[in-house]
PAZAPA-4460 file (N, C-alpha, C; in steps of 0.05 Angstrom, whole numbers, plus 32768, in hexadecimal, padded with zeros to 4 digits):
% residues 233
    n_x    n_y    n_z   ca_x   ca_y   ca_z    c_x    c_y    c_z   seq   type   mol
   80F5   7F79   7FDC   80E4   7F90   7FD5   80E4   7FA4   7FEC     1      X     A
   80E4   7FB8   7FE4   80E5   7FD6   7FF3   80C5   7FE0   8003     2      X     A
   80BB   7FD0   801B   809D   7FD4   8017   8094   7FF3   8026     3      X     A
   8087   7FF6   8016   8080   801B   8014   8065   8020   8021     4      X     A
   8064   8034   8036   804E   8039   8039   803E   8053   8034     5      X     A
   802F   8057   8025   802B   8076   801D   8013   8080   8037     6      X     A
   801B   809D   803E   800C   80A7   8046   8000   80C3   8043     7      X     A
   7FE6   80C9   8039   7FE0   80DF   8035   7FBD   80DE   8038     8      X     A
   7FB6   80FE   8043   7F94   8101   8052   7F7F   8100   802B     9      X     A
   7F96   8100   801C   7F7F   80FD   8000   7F86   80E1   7FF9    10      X     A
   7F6D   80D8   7FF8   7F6B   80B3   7FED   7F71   80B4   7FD2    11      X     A
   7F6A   80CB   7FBE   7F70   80C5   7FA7   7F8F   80C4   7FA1    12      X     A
   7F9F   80DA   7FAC   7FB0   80DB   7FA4   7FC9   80C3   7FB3    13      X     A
   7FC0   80BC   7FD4   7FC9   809F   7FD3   7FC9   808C   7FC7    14      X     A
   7FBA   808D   7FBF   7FB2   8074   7FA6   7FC4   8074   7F8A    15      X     A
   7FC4   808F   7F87   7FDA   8094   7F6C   7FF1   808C   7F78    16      X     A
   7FFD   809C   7F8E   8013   8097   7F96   801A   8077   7FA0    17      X     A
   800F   8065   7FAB   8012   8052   7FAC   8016   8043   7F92    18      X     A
   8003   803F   7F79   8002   803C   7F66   8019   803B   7F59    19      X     A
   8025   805A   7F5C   8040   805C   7F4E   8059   8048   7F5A    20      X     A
   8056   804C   7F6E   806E   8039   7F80   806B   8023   7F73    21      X     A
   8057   8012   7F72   8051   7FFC   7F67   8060   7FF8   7F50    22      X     A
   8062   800B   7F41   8074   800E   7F1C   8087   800F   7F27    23      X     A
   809C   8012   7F3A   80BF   801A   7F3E   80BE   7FF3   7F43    24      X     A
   80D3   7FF7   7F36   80DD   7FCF   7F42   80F1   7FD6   7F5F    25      X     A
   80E3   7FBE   7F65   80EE   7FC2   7F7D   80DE   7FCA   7F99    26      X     A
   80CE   7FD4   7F93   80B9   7FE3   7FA5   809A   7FD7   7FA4    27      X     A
   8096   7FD6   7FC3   807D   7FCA   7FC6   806A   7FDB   7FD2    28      X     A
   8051   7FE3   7FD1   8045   7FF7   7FDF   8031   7FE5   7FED    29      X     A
   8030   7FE4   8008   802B   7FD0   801D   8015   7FD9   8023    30      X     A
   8011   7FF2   8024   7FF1   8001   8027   7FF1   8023   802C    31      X     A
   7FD8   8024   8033   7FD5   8045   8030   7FC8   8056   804B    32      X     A
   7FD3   805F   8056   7FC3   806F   806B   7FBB   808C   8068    33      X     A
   7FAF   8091   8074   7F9C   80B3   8070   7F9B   80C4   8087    34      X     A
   7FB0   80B6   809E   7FAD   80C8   80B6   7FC6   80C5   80C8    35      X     A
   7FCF   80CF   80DE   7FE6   80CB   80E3   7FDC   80B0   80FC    36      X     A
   7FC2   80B4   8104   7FBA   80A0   810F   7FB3   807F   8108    37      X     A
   7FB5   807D   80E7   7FB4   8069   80D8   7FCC   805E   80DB    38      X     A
   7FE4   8072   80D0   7FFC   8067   80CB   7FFC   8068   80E6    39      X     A
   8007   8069   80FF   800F   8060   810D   8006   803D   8113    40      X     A
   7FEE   803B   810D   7FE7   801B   8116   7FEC   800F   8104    41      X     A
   7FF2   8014   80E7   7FFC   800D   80DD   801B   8003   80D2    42      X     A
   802F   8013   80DA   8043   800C   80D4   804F   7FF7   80E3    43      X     A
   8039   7FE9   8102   8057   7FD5   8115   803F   7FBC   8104    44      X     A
   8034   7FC1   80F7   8021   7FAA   80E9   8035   7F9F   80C2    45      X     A
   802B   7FC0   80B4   8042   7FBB   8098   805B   7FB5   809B    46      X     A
   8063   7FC8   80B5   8087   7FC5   80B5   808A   7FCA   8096    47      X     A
   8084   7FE4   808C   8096   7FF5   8078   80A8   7FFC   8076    48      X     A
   80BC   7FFD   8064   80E0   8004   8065   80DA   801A   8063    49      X     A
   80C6   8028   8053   80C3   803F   8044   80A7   8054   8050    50      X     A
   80A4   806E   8052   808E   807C   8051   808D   808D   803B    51      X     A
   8078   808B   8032   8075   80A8   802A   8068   80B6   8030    52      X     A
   806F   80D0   8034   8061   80D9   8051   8052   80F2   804D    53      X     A
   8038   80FE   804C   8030   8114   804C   802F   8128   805F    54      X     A
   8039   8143   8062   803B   814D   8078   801B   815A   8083    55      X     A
   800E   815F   8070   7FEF   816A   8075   7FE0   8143   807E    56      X     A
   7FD9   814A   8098   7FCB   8133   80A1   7FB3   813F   80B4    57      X     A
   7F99   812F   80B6   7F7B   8136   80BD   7F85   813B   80DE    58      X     A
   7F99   812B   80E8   7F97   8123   8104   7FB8   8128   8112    59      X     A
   7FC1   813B   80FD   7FDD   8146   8109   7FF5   8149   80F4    60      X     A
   8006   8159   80F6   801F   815D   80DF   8033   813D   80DB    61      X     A
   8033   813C   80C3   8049   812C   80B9   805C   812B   80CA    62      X     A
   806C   8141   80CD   8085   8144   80DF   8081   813D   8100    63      X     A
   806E   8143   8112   8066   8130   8122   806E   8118   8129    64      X     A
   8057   810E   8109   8052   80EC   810A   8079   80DF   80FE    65      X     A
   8083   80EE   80FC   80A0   80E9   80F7   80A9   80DF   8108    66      X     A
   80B5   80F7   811C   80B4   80EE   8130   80AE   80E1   814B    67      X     A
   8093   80DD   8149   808F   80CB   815C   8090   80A3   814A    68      X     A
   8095   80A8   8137   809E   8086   812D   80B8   808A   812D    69      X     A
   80CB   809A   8128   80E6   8097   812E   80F1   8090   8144    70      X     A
   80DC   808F   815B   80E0   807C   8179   80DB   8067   8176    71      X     A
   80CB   8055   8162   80C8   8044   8163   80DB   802D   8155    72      X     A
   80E4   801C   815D   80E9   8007   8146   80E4   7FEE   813A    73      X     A
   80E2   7FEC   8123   80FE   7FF5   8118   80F5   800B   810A    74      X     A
   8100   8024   810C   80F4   803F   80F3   80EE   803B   80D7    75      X     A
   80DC   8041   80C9   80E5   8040   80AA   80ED   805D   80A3    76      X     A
   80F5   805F   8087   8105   807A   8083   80EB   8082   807E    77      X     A
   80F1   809E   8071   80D8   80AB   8064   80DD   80BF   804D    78      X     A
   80CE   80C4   803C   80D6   80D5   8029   80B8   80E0   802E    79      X     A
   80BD   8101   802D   80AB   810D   8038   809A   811C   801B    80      X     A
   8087   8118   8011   806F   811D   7FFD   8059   8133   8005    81      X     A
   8061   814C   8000   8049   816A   8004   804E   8180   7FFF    82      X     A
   8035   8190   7FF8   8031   81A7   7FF9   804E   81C0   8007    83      X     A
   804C   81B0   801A   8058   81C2   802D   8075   81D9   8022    84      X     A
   8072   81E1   8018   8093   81F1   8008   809F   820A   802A    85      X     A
   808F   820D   8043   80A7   8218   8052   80BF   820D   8053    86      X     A
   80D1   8221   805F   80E4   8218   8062   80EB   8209   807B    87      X     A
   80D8   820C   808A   80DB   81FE   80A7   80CF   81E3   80A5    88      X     A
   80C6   81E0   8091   80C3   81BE   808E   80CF   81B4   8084    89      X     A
   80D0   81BC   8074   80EC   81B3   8065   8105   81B1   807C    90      X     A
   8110   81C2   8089   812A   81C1   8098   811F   81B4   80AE    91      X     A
   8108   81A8   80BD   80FD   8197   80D0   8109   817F   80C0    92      X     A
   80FA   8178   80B0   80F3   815A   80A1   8111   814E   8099    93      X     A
   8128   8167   808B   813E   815A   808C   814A   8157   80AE    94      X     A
   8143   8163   80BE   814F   815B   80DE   8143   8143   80E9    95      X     A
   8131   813D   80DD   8124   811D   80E6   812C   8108   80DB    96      X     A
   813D   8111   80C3   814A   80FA   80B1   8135   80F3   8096    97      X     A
   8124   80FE   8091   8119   80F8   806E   8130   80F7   8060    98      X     A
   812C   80E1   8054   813B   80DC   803A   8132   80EF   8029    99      X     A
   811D   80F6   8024   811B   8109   800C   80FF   8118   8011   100      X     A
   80FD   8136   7FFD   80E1   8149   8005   80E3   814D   7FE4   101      X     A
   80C4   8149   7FDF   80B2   8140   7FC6   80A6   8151   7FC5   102      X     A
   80A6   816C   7FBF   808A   8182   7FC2   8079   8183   7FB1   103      X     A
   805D   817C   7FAE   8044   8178   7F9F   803F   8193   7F99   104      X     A
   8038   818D   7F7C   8036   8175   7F69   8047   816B   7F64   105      X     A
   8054   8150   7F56   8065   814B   7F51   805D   812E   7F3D   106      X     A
   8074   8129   7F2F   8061   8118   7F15   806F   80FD   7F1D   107      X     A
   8069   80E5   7F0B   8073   80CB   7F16   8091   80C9   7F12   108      X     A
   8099   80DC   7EF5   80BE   80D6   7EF2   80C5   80E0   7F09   109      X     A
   80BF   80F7   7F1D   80C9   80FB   7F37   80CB   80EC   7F4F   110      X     A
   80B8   80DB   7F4F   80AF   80C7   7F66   80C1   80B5   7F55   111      X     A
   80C8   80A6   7F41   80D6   8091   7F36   80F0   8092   7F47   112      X     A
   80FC   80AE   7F3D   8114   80B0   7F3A   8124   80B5   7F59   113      X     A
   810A   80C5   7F6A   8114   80BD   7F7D   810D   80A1   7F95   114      X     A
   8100   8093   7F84   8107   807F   7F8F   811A   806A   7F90   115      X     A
   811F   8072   7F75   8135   805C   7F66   8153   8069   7F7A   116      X     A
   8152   808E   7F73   8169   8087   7F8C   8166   8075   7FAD   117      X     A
   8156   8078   7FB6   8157   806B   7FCA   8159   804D   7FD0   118      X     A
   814F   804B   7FB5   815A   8029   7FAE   816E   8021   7FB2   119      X     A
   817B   8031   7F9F   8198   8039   7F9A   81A3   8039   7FBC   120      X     A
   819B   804F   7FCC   81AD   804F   7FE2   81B7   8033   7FF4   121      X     A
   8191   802A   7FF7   818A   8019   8008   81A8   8001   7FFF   122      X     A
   81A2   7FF7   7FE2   81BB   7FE8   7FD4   81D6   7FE5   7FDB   123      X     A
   81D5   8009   7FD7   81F6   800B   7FDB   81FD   8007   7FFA   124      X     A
   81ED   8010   800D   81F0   8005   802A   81F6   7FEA   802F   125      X     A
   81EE   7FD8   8025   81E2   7FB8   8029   81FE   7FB1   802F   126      X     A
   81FF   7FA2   803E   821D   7F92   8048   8238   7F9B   804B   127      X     A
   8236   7FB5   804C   8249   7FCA   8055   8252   7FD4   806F   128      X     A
   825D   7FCA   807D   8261   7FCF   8092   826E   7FE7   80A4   129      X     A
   8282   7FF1   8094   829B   8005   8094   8299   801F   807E   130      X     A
   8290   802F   808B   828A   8046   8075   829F   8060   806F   131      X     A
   82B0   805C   8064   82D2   806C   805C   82C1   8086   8058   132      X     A
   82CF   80A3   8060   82BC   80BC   8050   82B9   80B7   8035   133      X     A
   82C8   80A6   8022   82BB   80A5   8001   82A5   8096   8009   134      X     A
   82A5   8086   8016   8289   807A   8013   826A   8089   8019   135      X     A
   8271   8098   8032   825B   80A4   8038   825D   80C1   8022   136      X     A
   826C   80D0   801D   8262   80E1   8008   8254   80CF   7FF5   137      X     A
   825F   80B9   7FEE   8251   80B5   7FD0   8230   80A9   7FDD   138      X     A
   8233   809D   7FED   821B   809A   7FFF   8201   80B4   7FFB   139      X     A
   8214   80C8   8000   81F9   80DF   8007   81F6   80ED   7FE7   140      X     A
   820D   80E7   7FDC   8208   80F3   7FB9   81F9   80DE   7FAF   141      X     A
   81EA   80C2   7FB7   81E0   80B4   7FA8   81BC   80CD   7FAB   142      X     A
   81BA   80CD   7FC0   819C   80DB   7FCA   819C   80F7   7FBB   143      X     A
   81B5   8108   7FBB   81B9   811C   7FA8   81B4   8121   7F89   144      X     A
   81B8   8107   7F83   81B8   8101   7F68   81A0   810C   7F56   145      X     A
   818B   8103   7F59   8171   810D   7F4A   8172   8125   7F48   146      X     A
   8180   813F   7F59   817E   8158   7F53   818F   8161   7F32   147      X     A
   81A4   814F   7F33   81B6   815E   7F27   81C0   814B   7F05   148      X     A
   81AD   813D   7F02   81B0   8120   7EEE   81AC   812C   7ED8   149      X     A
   81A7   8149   7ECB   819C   8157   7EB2   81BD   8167   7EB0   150      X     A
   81D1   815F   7EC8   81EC   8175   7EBF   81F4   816A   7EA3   151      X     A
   81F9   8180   7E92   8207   817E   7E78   8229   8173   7E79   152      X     A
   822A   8162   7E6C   8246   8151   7E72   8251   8174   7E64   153      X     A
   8256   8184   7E56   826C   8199   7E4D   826D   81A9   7E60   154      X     A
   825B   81A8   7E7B   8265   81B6   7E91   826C   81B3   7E9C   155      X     A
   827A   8194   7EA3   828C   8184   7EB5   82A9   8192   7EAC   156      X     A
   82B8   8190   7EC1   82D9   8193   7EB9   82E5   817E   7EAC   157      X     A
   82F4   818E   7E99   8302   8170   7E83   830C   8153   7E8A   158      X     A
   8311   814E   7EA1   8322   812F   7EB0   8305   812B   7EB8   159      X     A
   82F6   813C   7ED1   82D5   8125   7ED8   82C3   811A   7EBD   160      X     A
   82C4   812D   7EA1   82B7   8127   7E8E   82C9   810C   7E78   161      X     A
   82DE   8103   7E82   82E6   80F9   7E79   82DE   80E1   7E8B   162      X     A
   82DB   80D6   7EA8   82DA   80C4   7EB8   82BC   80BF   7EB4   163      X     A
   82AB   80D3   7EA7   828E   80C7   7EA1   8294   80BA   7E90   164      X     A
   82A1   80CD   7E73   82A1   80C0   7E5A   82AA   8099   7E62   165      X     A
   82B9   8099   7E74   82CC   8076   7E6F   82B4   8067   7E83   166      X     A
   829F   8070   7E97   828D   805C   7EA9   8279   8062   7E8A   167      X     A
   826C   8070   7E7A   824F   806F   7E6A   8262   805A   7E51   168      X     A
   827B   8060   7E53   827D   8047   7E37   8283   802F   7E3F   169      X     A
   8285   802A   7E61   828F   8003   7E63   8276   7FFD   7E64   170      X     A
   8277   7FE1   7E62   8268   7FCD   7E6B   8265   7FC8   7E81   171      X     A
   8277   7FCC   7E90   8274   7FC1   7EA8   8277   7FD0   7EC3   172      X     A
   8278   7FD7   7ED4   8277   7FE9   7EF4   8295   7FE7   7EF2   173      X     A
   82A8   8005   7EF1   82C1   8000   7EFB   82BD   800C   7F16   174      X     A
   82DF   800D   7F1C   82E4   800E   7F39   82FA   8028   7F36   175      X     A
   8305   8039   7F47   8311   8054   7F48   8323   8047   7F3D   176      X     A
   8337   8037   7F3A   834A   802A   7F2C   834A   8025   7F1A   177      X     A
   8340   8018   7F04   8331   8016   7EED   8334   802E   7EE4   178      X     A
   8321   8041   7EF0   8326   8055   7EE1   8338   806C   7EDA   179      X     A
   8342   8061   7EEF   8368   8075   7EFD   8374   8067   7EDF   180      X     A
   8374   804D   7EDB   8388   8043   7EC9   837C   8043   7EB1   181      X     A
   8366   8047   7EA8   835E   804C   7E8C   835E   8070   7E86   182      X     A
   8366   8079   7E9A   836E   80A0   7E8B   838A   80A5   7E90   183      X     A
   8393   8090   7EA6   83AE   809B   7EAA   83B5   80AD   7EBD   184      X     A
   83A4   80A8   7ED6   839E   80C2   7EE9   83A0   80AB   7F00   185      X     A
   83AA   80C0   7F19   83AB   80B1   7F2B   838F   80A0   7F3A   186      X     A
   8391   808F   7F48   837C   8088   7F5D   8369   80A1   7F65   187      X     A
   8384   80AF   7F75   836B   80C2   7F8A   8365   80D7   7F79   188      X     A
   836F   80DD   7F5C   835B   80FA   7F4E   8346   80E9   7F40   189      X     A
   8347   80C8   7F30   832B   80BC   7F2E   8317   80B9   7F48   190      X     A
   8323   80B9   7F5C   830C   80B4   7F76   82FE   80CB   7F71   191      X     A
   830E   80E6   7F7A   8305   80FD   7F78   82ED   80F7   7F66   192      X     A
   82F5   8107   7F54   82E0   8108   7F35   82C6   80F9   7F3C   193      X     A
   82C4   80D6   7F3E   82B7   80CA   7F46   82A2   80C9   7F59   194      X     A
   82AE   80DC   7F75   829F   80D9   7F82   8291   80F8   7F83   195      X     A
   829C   810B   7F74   828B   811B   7F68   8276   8124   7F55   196      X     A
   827A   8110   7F3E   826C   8102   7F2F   824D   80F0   7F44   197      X     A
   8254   80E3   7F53   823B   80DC   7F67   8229   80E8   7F73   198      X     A
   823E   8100   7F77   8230   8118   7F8D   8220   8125   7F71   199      X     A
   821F   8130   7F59   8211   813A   7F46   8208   8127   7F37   200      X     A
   8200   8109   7F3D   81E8   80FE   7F31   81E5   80EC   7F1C   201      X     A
   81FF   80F6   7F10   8216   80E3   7EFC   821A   80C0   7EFA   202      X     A
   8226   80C1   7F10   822C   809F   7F0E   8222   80A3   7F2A   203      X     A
   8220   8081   7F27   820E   806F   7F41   8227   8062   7F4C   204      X     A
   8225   8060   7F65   8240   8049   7F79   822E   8033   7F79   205      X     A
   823E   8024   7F80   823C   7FFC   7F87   824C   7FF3   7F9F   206      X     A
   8246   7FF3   7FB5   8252   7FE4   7FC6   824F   7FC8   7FC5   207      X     A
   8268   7FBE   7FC7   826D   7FA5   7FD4   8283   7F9C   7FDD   208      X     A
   8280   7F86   7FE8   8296   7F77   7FF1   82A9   7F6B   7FE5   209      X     A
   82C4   7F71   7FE3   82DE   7F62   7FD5   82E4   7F4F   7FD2   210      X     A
   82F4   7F42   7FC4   82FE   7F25   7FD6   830C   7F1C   7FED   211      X     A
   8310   7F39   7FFB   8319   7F36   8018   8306   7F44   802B   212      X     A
   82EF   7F42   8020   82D6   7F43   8039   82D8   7F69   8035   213      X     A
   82E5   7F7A   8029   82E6   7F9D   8032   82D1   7F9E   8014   214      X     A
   82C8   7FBA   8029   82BA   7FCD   8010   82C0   7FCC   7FF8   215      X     A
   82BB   7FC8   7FE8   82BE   7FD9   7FCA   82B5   7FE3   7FB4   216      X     A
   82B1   7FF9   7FAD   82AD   8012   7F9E   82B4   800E   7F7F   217      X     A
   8296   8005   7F7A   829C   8003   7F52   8282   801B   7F52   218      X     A
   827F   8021   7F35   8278   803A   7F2D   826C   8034   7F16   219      X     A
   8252   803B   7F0A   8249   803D   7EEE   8237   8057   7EEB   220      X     A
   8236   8063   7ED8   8227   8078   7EC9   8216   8075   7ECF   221      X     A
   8201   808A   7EE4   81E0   808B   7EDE   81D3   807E   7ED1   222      X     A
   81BF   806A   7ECC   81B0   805E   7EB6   81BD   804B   7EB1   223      X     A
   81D3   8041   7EAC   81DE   8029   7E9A   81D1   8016   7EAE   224      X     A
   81D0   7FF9   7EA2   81C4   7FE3   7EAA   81DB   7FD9   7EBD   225      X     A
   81CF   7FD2   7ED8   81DE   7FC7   7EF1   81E9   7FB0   7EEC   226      X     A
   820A   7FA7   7EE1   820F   7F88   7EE9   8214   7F82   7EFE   227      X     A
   8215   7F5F   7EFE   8214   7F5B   7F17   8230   7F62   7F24   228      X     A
   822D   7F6E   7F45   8242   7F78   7F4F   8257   7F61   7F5A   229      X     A
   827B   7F6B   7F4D   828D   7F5E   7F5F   8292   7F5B   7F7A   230      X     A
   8292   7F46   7F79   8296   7F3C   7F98   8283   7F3D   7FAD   231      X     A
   8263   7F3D   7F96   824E   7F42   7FAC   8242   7F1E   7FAE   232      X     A
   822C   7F26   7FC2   8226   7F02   7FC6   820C   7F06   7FB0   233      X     A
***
């Protein structure tokens, strides 16, 4: 379980927001703080993977309290939850490393979905040791994803709309190969496609391990049901 700690100076809407976490599988909401002076005593106590983090606090800015737990360890990430629409918080909050900025209001399919990517990331990280540039693009197109999951497949180019069409009709997670050999296209123009397809929100990656201990890169459609992964433990 993903344990989450929400933080925000309104109790009600902590409360929602914790609440909701609670509905994502996977995710545990460990507790709730209301100040940056709360969460601090609190997180070497929860040890949260996760924040969610309000930048309006009674007793100092979000972005602050960022950084002064990013000295500490072990860090948890944070996905940052507010008001705040400058642009200098925004371009702070990504220099501190937020996984993600949530601008309120925002409804629960938003909080779902980006949590589920992060799920997603956390996943695809797990027992990966060696990260090839496909890996890390598809890495940072998994967090990308939620923006761009409403693209109309007739505005894809004819070969990427074809590499969706063959991951939304298997059953099962292929791999750039697979799908190289069910269109008839090489390796590296299914990688391509693929890992552009990731970057717009499309299909989800699967890391795991081979039968010779290396990375490997299977692929399914946004939404379809996760089988279990080859060559994972």
């Amino acid at each position: 379980m993903i344990r989450t700690l929400v933080v925000d100076d309104d109790y009600r809407i902590a409360h929602v927001h914790a609440a909701g976490v609670g509905r994502v599988g996977g995710f545990a909401a460990v507790g709730e703080a209301h100040s940056a002076a709360e969460t601090r005593s609190l997180v070497p106590t929860l040890r949260p993977d996760l924040l969610l983090l309000d930048l309006y606090l009674p007793d100092g800015n979000g972005l602050e309290l960022m950084q002064s737990l990013r000295d500490r360890a072990p860090c948890p990430d944070f996905i940052v939850i507010t008001a705040a629409q400058d642009i200098g918080s925004v371009r702070r909050a990504m220099q501190l490393g937020a996984v993600y900025y949530l601008v309120k209001p925002f409804g629960f399919a938003q909080l779902r979905e980006q949590l589920a990517a992060y799920r997603q990331l956390r996943d695809s990280i797990d027992g990966v040791a060696v990260a090839s540039q496909e890996t890390v693009d598809a890495l940072y197109g998994i967090l990308r994803g939620p923006v761009a999951r409403t693209v109309d497949r007739r505005r894809l180019p004819a070969t990427m709309a074809q590499v969706l069409d063959e991951l939304r009709s298997s059953a099962s997670e292929l791999s750039a190969t697979d799908v190289a050999d069910r269109l008839g296209v090489s390796r590296a123009t299914a990688q391509r496609y693929l890992a552009d397809l990731v970057r717009r929100g499309l299909v989800d990656l699967a890391l795991s391990r081979g039968n010779a201990g290396r990375p490997e890169h299977r692929y399914r459609a946004t939404g379809s049901p996760r089988p279990p992964l080859a060559g994972g433990s």
